[in-house]
Structure formats: C-alpha cells, structure tokens
N, C-alpha and C positions, 0 to 999 in steps of 0.2 A: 218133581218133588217141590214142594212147598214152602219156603223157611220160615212164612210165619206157621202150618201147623205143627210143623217140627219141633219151635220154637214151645210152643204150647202144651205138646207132649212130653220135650225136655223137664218145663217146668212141674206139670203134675208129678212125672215118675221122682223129680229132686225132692219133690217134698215129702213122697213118700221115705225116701230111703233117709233122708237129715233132716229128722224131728229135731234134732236137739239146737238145730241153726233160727237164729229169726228168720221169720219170713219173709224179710225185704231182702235180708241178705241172702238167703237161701237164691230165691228169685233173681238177684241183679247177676249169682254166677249161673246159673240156671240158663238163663238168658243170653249170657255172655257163651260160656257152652255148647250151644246150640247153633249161636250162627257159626262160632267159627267151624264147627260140622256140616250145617248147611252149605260155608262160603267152599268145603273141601270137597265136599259130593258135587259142586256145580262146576268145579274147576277140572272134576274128574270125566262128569259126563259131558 
C-alpha cells in the first residue's frame, strides 16, 4: 500500500463529506488521518 496514494484518497473523500470546513483545514486533518492509517496498516503488515 502506498501512504502517499492513500494520503490522496483520504483527502478527496474529506472534502467530499466536510463542505462546510475550509479547505486548508479540511486537508491538514485529512492529511494528518491518513498517515496515521497508513503508519497502522504498515505496522500491521
């Protein structure tokens, strides 16, 4: 698995779902979200 496309996928689907958040901030949790998924899937496999 990949944690930057992961990372990338996180971020589209977040902005689908919290319109109502700006976009930086949407994105910095987005972001943040994802790797720490990323760092959990890589520790697992």
């Amino acid at each position: 698995m990949s944690c930057g496309a992961s990372q990338w996928t996180a971020v589209s689907t977040a902005q689908r779902w919290k319109g109502l958040l700006s976009w930086s901030a949407e994105r910095e949790a987005s972001m943040t979200w994802a790797w720490r998924v990323c760092r959990a899937v890589e520790r697992v496999e």
